[in-house]
C-alpha positions in Angstrom: 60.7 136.2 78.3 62.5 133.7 75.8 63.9 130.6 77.8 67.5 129.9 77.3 68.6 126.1 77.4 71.6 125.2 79.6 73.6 122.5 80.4 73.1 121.0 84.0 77.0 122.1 84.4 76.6 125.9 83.4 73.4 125.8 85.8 75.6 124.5 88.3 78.2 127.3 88.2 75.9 130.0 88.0 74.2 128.7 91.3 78.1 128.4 93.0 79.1 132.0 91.9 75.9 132.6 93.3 76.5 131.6 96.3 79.9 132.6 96.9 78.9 136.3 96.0 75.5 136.1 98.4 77.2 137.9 101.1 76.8 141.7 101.6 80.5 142.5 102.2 81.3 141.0 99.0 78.1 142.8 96.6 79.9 146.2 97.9 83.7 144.6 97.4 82.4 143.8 93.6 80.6 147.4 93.6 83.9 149.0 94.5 85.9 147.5 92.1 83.5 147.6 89.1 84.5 151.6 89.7 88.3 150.4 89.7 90.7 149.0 87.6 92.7 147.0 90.3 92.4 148.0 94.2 94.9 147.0 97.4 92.9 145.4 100.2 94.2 148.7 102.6 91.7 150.6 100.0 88.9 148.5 100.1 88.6 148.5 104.0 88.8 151.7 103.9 86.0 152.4 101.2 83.3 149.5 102.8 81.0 150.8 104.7 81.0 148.0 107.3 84.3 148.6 108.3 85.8 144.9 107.5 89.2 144.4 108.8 92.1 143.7 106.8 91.6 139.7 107.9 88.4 139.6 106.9 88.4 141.3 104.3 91.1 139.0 102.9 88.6 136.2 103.8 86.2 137.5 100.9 88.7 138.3 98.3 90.2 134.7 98.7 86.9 132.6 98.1 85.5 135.3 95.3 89.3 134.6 93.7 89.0 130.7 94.3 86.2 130.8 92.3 87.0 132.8 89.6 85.6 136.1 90.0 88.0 138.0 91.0 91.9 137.8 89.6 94.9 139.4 91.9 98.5 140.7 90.7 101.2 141.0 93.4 103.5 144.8 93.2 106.0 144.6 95.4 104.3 144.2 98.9 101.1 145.2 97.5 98.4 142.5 96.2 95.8 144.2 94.2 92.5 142.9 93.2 90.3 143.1 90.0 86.9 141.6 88.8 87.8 138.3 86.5 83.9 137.7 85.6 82.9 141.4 84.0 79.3 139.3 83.6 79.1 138.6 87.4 78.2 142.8 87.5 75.1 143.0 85.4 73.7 141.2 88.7 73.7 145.0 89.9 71.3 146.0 86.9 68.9 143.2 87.5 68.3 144.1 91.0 65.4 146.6 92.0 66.9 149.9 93.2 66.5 150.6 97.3 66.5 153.7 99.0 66.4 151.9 102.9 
């Protein structure tokens, strides 16, 4: 494996998106929406398998959006949400497949 030199501040923003995505409610909100071009937060509570609430759900698309990751255009009364940080998904192919 060839070792990639980065600067102290790229380290330090891979380890914050990190750990701002290290929450299992938000791995499934980012699994949903890399199958989606933009999705309402009605839709994602009703795809999660947790069943998050509206307010909580809210809760995780507000920090993964302060951080960059995800990007949000208002329609009308509708806020819809989309993955900002394409690169933030090839996390999925990294991780070892699970059937528990």
């Amino acid at each position: 494996m060839k070792v990639v030199q980065l600067a102290d501040i790229a380290l330090d923003d891979m380890a914050q998106t990190l750990k701002v995505i290290a929450h299992p409610v938000r791995l499934e909100i980012l699994l949903h929406l890399a199958d989606s071009t933009k999705i309402d937060v009605t839709s994602l509570c009703d795809k999660l398998s947790c069943g998050c609430e509206a307010s909580m759900m809210s809760h995780h698309l507000t920090k993964m959006k302060a951080h960059g990751i995800l990007t949000s255009v208002k329609e009308g009364k509708q806020v819809f949400y989309q993955v900002a940080r394409k690169e933030v998904l090839n996390l999925f192919q990294c991780m070892p497949k699970s059937n528990s």
